[in-house]
C-alpha positions as CSV (number, residue, x, y, z in Angstrom):
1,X,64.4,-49.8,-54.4
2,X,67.4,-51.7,-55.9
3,X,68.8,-55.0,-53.6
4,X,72.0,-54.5,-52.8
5,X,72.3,-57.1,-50.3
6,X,73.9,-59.5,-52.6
7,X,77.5,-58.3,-54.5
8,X,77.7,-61.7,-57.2
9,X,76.2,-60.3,-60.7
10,X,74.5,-62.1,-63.4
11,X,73.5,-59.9,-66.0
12,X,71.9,-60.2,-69.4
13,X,74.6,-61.9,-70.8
14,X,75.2,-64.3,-68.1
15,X,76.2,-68.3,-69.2
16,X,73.6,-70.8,-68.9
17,X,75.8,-72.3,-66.3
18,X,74.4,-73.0,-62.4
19,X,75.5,-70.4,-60.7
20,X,76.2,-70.3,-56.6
21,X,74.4,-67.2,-56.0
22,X,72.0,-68.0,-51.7
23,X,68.7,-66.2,-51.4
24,X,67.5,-64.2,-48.8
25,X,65.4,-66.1,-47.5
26,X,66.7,-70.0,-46.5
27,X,64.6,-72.5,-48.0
28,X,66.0,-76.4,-47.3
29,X,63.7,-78.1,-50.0
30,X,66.0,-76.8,-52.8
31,X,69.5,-78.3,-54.2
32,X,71.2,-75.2,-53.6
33,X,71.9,-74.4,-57.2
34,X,70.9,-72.0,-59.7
35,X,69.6,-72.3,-62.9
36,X,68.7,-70.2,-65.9
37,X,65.2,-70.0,-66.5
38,X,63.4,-68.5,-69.5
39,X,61.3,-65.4,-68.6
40,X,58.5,-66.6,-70.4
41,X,58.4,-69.5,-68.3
42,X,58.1,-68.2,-64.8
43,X,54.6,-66.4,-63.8
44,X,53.4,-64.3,-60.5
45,X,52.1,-66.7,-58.2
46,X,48.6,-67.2,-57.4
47,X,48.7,-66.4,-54.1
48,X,51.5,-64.1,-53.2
49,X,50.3,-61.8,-50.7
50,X,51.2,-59.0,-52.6
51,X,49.1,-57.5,-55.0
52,X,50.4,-54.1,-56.3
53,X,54.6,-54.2,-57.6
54,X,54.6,-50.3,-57.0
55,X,57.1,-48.3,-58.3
56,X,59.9,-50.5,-60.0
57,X,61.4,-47.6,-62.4
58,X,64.8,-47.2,-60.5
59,X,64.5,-51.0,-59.8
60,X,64.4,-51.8,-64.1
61,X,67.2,-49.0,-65.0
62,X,69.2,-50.4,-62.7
63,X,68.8,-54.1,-63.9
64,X,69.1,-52.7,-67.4
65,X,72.5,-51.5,-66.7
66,X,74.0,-53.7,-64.7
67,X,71.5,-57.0,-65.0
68,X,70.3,-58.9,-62.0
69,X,72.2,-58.9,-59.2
70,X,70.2,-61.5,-57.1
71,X,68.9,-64.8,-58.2
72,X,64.9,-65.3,-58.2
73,X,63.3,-68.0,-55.6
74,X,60.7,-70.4,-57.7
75,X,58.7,-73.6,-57.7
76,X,57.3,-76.3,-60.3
77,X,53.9,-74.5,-61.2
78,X,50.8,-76.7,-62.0
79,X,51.5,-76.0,-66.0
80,X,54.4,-78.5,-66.9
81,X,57.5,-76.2,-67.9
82,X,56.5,-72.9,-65.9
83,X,57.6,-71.9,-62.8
84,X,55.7,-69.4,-60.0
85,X,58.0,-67.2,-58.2
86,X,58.3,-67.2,-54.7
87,X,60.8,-64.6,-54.1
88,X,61.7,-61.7,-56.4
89,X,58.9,-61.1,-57.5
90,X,59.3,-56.8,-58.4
91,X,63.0,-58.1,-60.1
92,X,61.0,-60.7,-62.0
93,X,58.8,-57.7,-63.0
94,X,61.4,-54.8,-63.5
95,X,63.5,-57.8,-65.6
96,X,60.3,-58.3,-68.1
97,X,60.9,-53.8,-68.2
98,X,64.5,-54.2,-68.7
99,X,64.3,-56.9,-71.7
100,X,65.7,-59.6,-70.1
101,X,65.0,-63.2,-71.5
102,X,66.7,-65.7,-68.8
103,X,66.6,-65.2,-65.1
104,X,68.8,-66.9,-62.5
105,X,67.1,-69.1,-60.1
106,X,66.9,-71.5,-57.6
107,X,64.0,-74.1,-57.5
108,X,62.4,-75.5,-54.4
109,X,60.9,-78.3,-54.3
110,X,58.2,-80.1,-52.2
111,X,56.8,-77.0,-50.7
112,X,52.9,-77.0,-49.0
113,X,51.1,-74.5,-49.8
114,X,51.6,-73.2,-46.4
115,X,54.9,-73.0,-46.9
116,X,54.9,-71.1,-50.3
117,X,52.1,-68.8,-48.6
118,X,54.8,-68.4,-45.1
119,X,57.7,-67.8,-47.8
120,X,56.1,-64.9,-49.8
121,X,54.7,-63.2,-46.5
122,X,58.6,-63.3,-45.1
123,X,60.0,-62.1,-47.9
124,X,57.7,-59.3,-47.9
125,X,57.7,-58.3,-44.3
126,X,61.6,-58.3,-44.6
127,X,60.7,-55.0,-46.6
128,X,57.9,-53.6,-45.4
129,X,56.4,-54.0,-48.9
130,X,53.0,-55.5,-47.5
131,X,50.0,-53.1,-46.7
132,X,48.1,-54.3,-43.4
133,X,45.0,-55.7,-45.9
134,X,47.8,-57.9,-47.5
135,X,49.2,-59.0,-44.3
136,X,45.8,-60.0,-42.7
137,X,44.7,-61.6,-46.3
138,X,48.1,-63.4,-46.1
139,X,48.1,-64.5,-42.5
140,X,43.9,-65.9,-43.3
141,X,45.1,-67.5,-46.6
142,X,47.5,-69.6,-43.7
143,X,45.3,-70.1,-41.4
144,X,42.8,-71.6,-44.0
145,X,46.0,-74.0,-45.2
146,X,46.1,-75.1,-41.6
147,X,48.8,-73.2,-40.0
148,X,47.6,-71.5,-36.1
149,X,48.2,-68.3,-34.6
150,X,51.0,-69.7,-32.8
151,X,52.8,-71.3,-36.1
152,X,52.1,-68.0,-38.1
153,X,53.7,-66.1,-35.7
154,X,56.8,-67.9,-35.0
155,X,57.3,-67.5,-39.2
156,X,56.2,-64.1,-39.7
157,X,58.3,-62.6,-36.5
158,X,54.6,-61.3,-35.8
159,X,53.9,-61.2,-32.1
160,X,50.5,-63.1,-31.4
161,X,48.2,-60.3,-30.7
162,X,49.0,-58.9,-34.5
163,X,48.4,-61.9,-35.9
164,X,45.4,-62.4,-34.3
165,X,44.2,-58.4,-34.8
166,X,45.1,-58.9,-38.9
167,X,43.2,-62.3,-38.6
168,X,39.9,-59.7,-37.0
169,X,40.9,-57.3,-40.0
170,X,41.1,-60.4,-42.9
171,X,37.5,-61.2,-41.6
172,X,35.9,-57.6,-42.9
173,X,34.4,-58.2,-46.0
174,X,37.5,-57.3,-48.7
175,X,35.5,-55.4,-51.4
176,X,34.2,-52.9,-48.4
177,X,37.8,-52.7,-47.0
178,X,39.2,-52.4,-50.0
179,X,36.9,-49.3,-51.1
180,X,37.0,-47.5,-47.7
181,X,40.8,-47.2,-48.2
182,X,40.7,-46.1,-51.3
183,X,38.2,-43.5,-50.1
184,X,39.3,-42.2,-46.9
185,X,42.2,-44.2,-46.2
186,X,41.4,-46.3,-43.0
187,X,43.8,-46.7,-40.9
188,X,44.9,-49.5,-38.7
189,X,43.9,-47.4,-35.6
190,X,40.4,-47.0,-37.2
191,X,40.4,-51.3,-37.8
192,X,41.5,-51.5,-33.9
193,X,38.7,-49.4,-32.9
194,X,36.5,-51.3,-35.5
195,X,37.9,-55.2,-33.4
196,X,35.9,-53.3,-30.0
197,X,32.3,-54.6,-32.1
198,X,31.9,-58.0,-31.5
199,X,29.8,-58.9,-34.7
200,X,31.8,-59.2,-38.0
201,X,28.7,-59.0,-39.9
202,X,27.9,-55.2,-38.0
203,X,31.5,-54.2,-38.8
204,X,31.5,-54.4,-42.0
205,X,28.1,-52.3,-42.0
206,X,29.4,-49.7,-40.0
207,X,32.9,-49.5,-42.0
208,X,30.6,-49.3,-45.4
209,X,28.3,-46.6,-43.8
210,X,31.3,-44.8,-43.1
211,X,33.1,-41.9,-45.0
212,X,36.0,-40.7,-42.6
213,X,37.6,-41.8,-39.7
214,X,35.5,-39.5,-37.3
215,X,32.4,-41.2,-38.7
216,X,33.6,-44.1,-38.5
217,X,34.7,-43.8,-34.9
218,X,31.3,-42.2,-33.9
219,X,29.4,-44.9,-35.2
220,X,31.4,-47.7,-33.2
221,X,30.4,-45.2,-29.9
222,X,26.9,-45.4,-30.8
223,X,27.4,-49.5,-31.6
224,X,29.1,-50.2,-28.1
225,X,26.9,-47.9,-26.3
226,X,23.5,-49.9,-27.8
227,X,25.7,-52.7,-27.1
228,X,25.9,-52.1,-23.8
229,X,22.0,-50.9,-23.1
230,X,21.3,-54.6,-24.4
231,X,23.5,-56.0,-22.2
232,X,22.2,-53.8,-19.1
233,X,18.4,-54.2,-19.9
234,X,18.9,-58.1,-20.8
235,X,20.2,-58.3,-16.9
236,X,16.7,-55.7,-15.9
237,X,14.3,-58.5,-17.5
238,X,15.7,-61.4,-16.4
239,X,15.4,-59.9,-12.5
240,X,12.2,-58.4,-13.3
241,X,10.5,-61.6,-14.9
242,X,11.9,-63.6,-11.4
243,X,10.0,-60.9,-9.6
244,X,7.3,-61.5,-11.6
245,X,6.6,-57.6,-12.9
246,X,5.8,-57.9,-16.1
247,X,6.5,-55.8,-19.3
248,X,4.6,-52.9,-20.5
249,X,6.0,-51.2,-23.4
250,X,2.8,-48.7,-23.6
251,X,3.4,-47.5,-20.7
252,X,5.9,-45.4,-21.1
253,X,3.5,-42.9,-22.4
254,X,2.0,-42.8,-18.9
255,X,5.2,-42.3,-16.9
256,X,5.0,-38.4,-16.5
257,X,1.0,-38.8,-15.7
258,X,0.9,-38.8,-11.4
259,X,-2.7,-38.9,-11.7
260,X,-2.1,-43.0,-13.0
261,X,1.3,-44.1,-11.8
262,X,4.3,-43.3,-9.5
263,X,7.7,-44.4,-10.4
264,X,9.4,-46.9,-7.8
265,X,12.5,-47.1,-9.5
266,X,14.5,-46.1,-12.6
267,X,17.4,-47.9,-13.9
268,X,19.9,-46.2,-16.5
269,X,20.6,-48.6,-19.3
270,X,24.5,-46.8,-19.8
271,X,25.3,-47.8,-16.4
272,X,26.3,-51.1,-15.3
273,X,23.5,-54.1,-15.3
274,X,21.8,-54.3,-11.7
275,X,23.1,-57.6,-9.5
276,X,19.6,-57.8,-7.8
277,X,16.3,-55.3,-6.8
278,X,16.7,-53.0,-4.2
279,X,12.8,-52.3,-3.8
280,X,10.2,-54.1,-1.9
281,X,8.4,-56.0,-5.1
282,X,4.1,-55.4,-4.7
283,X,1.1,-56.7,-6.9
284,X,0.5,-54.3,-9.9
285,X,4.1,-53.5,-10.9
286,X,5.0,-53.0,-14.1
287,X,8.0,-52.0,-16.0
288,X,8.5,-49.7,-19.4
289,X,11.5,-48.2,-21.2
290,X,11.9,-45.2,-22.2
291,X,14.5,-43.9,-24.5
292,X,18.2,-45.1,-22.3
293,X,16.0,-45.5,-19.0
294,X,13.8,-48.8,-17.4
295,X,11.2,-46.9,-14.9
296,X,9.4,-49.5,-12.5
297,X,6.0,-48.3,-11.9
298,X,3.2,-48.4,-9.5
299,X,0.0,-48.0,-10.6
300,X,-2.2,-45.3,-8.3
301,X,-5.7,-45.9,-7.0
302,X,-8.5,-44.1,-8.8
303,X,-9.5,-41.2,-7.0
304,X,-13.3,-40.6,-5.8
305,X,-13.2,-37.4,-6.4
306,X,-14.4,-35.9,-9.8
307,X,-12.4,-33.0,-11.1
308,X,-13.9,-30.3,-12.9
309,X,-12.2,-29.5,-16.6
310,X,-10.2,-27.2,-15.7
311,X,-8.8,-29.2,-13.1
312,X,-8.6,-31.8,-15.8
313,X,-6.2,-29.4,-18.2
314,X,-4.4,-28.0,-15.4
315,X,-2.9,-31.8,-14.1
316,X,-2.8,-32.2,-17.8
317,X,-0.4,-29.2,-18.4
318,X,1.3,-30.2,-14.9
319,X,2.3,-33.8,-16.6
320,X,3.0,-32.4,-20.1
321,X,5.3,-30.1,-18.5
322,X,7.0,-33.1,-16.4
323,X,7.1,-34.9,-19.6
324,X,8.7,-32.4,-21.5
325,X,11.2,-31.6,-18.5
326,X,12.0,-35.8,-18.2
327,X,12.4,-35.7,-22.5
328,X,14.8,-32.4,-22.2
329,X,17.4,-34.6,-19.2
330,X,17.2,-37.6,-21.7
331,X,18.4,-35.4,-24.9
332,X,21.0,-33.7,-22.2
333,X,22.2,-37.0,-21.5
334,X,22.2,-38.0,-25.3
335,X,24.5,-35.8,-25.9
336,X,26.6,-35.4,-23.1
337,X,27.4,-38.9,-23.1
338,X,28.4,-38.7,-27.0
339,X,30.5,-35.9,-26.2
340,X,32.3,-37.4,-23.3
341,X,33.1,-40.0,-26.1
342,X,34.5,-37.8,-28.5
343,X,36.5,-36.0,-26.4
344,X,37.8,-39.6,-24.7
345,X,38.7,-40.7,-28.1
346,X,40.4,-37.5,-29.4
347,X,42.7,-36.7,-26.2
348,X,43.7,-40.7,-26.5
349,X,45.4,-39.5,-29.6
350,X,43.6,-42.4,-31.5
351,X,41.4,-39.5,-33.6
352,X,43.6,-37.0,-35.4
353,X,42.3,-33.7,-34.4
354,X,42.4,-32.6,-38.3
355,X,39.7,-30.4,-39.0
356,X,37.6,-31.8,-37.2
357,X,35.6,-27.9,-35.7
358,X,36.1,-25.5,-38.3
359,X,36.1,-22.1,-37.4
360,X,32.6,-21.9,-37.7
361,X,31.6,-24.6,-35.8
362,X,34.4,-23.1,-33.4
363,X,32.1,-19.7,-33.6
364,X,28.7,-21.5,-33.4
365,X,29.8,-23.1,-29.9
366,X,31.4,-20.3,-28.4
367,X,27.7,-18.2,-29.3
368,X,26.0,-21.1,-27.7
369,X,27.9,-20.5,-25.0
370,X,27.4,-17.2,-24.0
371,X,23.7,-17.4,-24.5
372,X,23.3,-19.9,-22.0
373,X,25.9,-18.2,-19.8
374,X,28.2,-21.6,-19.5
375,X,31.4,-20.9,-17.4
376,X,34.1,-23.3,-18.4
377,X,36.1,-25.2,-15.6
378,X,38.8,-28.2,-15.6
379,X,37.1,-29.8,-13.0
380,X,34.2,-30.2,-15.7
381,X,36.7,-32.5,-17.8
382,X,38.0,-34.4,-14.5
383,X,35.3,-37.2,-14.7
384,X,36.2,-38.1,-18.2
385,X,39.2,-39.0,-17.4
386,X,39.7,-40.2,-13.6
387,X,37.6,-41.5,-10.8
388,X,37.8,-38.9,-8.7
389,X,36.6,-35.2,-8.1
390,X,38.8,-32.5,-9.0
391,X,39.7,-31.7,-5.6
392,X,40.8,-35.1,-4.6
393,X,43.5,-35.2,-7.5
394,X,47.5,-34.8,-7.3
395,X,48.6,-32.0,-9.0
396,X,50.1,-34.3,-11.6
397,X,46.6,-35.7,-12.0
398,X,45.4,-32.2,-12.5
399,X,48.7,-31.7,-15.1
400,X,47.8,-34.9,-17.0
401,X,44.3,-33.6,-17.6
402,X,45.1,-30.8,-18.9
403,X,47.5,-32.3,-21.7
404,X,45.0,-34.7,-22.5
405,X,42.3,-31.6,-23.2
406,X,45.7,-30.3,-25.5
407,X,44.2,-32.6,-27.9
408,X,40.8,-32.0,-28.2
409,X,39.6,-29.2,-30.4
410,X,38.4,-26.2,-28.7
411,X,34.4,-26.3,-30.4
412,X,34.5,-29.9,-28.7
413,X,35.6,-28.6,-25.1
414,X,32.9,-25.8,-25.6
415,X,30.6,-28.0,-26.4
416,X,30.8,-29.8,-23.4
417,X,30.8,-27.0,-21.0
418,X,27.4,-25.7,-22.9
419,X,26.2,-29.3,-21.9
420,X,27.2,-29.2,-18.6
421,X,25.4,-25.4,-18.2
422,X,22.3,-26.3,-19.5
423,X,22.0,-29.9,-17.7
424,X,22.6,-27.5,-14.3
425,X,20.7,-25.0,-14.7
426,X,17.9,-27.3,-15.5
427,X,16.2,-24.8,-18.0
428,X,13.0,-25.3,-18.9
429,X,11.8,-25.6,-22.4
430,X,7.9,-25.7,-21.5
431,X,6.5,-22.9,-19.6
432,X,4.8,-23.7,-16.5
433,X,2.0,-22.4,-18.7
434,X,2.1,-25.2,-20.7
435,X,3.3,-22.8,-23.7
436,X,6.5,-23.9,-25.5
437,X,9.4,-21.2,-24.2
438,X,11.6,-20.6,-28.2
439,X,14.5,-18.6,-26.2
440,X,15.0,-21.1,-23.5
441,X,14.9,-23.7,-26.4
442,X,17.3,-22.0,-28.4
443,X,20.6,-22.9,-26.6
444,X,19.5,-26.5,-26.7
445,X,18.4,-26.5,-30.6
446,X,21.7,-24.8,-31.5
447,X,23.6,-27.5,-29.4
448,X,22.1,-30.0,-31.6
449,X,22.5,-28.7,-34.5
450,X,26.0,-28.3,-34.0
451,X,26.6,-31.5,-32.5
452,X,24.6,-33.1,-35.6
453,X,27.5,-31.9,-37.9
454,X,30.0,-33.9,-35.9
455,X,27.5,-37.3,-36.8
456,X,25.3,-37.0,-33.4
457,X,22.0,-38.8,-33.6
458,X,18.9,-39.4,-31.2
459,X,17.8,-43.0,-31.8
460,X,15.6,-43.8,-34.8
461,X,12.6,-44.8,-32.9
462,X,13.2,-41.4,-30.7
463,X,14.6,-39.1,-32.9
464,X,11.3,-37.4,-34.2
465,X,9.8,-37.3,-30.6
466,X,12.6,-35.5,-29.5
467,X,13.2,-32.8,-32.1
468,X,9.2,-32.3,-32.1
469,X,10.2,-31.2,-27.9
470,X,13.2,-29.2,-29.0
471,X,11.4,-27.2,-32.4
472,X,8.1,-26.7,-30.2
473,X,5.9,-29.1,-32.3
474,X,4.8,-31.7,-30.1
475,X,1.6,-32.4,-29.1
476,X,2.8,-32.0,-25.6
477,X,2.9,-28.1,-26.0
478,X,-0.9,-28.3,-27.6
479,X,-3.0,-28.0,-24.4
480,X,-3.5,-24.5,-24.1
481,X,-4.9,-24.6,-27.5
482,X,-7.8,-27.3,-27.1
């Protein structure tokens, strides 16, 4: 839009005279006085935050009517003769439109680049004309010339933590940041989401992997939750290798087999790390992992007695079927946990509900539902969001629950109650026959293929074990046909 901050005029036909004409913004390396400067000389500075003038149509008729109404701020450029502007840079632009040849001016003098850098950014932020990729590429461009967070802030009239959070956002890698905008339009609630990963170098993989903001979101809950395990199973090691049990990562193929170890203890990697062992350490201990779990196990004694085959395949059925029933809680807790996420995220308001369920995926969860014969309660919801059971909150505790579920869609709510049903009920997926059961698998197939659209995932070195237990194609299920 057209300045009309300033009421003197110099037009097209203005004299050459030095006119008294202030700028905006006060610079004191400058002799107060304007000059006229050919438009030829004076050039776009190098480093002016801004990259895109935007629309300048009604800006350009207006200085073709009535000329410029505002003097331009500039300084000596490297080029003897030629001048950068500082300030004014979309009237130096809409002039060049208009046909103007001379532009009023005042020249500063003996600027840092610091200060040039500081300059452009104010006059900027005056107007809100800087997108939040400018203003972190600006506020890094000062940091680099030497300025600190403190400095930036007291010239930008940013508080601290925004200078520091566009400092976090000027360390993505531009060409990525650049592209998702253009894409999907990040947002600066997806970059304040994106600041919650530690690594810069696994932020900018996550924002290139990503195609929405939903994506986007559900890969940093996947990031922070691995980030987390490591954190949790760095703690298990280091009290396991002062216990002296040592690591066996084979071994978590035997953890469901009785006839060769007992579990002593089990350790959930999404839970807080352990402060020390709460079980009396013996000789023969080992340790495995398995999937988001740490088992510490015993190994058994060999037993005299012989067992005849059918013995053999009936204790082998026995531990496939414990196997299966242990793999089935894990992929529960897969996806309840990711779900608890979502649904965290979207009643924070930080995910825009959008379309997030369409009315099929609305459909597909409410079917899921009523073939596992889930009953939906708010007391279901109440550990997302408070520390407490439902029957130990105020009603304004119950009240602010239920708004918070207001902005979650429906399919997700649904979702989570089918969750909750089948981790209760504790269906089986295996027979005790050893056969795979398809219609008590069903209700957890269709939950996963539903909650796959939303951008769920087992873990890579997982996933195929687990959807061989879900589609009835593991090896587990292959006893009764030896």
């Amino acid at each position: 839009m057209f300045d009309k901050k300033e009421n003197s005029a110099a037009g097209t036909d203005a004299p050459t005279a030095e006119l008294e004409i202030r700028s905006d913004i006060s610079i004191n390396h400058t002799d107060g006085k304007i000059k006229m400067i050919e438009i030829e000389n004076l050039l776009h500075h190098p480093d002016n935050p801004r990259k895109a003038i935007g629309d300048i149509s009604e800006l350009t008729d207006s200085i073709r009517k009535n000329g410029i109404m505002q003097n331009l701020t500039v300084i000596q450029s490297d080029k003897i003769g030629f001048f950068y502007v500082l300030i004014g840079n979309r009237r130096f632009e809409a002039a060049k439109r208009a046909g103007l040849e001379v532009l009023p001016c005042l020249i500063a003098e003996g600027l840092s680049k610091a200060e040039q850098v500081g300059i452009m950014l104010e006059e900027n932020m005056q107007r809100n004309d800087l997108t939040v990729i400018e203003q972190a590429q600006g506020f890094q461009l000062m940091f680099d010339l030497g300025e600190t967070v403190q400095t930036i802030s007291q010239r930008t009239g940013f508080s601290e933590t925004t200078v520091r959070r566009r400092l976090n956002i000027a360390q993505l890698d531009s060409d990525t940041l650049r592209k998702a905008h253009e894409e999907w339009q990040v947002s600066l609630d997806d970059l304040r989401e994106l600041e919650k990963i530690k690594n810069v170098k696994k932020r900018n993989e996550l924002l290139k992997r990503s195609h929405s903001s939903s994506v986007l979101k559900n890969f940093i809950i996947n990031e922070l939750r691995e980030e987390k395990a490591k954190v949790c199973k760095a703690a298990i090691d280091k009290l396991m290798k002062s216990a002296g049990i040592p690591f066996d990562a084979e071994a978590r193929n035997i953890i469901w087999d009785s006839g060769k170890v007992e579990t002593v203890k089990k350790f959930d990697l999404t839970a807080d790390p352990p402060i020390k062992l709460t079980f009396k350490v013996e000789d023969g201990m080992i340790y495995t992992q398995s999937y988001q779990t740490i088992y510490v196990l015993r190994k058994k004694k060999k037993e005299k007695k012989e067992l005849t085959e059918e013995e053999k395949k009936q204790r082998k059925i026995k531990s496939n079927c414990r196997h299966v029933f242990e793999i089935t809680k894990e992929i529960i807790k897969a996806m309840r946990y990711y779900l608890e996420q979502l649904i965290k995220e979207k009643s924070s308001g930080l995910m825009g509900g959008g379309n997030f369920c369409s009315d099929r995926e609305l459909r597909f969860a409410w079917d899921i539902l009523m073939d596992i014969h889930g009953t939906a309660r708010l007391n279901d919801f109440v550990g997302i969001f408070m520390d407490k059971s439902y029957y130990q909150l105020t009603d304004d505790e119950r009240e602010t629950v239920r708004q918070k579920l207001k902005r979650v869609p429906v399919a997700l709510q649904i979702a989570h109650v089918a969750v909750h049903a089948l981790e209760i009920s504790r269906s089986m997926i295996e027979s005790y026959s050893g056969y795979y059961d398809a219609s008590a698998a069903k209700g957890y197939v269709d939950l996963y293929n539903l909650l796959r659209g939303w951008g769920f995932r087992f873990p890579e070195d997982r996933e195929q074990e687990f959807e061989d237990v879900l589609e009835g194609e593991s090896e587990l299920y292959s006893v009764n046909n030896e």
